[in-house]
N, C-alpha and C positions, 0 to 999 in steps of 0.2 A: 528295377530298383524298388526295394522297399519303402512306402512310403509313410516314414516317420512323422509326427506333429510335425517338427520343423518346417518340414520339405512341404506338407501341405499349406502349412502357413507361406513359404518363399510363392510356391506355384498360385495361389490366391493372391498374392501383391503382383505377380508378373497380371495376372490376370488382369487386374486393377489398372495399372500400369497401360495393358497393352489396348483397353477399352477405357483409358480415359475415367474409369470409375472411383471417382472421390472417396467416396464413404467404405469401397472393399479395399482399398487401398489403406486406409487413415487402420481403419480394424486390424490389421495386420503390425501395426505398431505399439510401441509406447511412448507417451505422450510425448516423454524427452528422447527421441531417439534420434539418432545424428547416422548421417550419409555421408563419408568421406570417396572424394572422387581425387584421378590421377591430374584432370584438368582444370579442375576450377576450386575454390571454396566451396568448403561443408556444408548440407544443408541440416538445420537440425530443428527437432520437432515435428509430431504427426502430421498438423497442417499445412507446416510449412513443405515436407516433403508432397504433402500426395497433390499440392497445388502444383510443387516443381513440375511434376511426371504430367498432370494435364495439362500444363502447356509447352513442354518438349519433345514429348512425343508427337503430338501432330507436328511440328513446325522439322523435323527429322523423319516422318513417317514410321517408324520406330514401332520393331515388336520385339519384343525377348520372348525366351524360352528355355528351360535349363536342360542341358544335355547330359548331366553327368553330377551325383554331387556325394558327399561324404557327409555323416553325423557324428559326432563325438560333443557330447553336451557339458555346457550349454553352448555349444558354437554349432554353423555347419559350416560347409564352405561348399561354392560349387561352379560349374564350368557353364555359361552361357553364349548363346550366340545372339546375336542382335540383327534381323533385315531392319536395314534403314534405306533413304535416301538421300547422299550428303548433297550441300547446296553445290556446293562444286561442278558435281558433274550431272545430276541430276539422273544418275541412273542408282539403281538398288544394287544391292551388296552386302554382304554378311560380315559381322565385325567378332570379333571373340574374344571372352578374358571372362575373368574369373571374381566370385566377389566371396567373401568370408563376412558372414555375419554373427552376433553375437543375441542370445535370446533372455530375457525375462520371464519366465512359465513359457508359453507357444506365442510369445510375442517378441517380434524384431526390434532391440534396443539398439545396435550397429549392425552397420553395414559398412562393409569396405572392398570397394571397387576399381580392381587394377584391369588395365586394356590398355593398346597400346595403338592406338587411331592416327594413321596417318596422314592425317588432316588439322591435328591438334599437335602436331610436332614441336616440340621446345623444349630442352635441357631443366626445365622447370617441373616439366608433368611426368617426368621421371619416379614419385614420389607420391604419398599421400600427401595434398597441402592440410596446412593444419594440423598433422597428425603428430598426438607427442611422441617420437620414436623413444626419447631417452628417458622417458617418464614410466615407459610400459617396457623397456627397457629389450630396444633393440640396439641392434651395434650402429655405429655414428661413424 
């Protein structure tokens, strides 16, 4: 795969992400950028994200990686995989799904992250929370 601005900017936030690194992490953003996830409330803001990531990822054992991705600007979107450790069961395991992000110059202003974790199961996480579908005008 060719590696576009984007994808080196995605692959630098996993990096960030995956070592816990605040400051390569925050760099890969803009300032106002929002995280929409399938399980919880959005996270939004540089700080406020690269805080999330160093303290979820240990407490998950939690690495990503991207397997596969596509560029058409300013968005890309791409196919990751996750080894984690769920508390559950306490063994490792690979999780997968897919995030579309939206870019400002080579910086991530959204991100949106669908997976389907069977562990977080509820007729709730079906969905981006938060996310305006009828604003940006998907079907309802």
């Amino acid at each position: 795969m060719s590696q576009h601005p984007y994808l080196n900017t995605i692959e630098s936030y996993y990096r960030g992400c995956n070592t816990q690194d605040y400051d390569l992490m925050k760099s890969t953003f803009t300032d106002d950028v929002v995280h929409y996830f399938v399980d919880h409330a959005p996270v939004r803001g540089a700080h406020e994200l690269a805080n999330y990531w160093c303290k979820v990822a240990p407490k998950t054992k939690a690495t990503w990686e991207v397997d596969h991705a596509i560029v058409q600007e300013p968005e890309a979107v791409i196919e990751w995989s996750m080894a984690w450790t769920p508390a559950a069961t306490g063994s490792s395991e690979i999780l997968r799904g897919t995030e579309w992000y939206v870019f400002e110059g080579d910086l991530i202003s959204e991100i949106r992250s669908y997976h389907n974790n069977f562990y977080l199961s509820d007729v709730k996480n079906r969905e981006l929370w938060e996310f305006d579908y009828p604003g940006r005008g998907y079907r309802l």
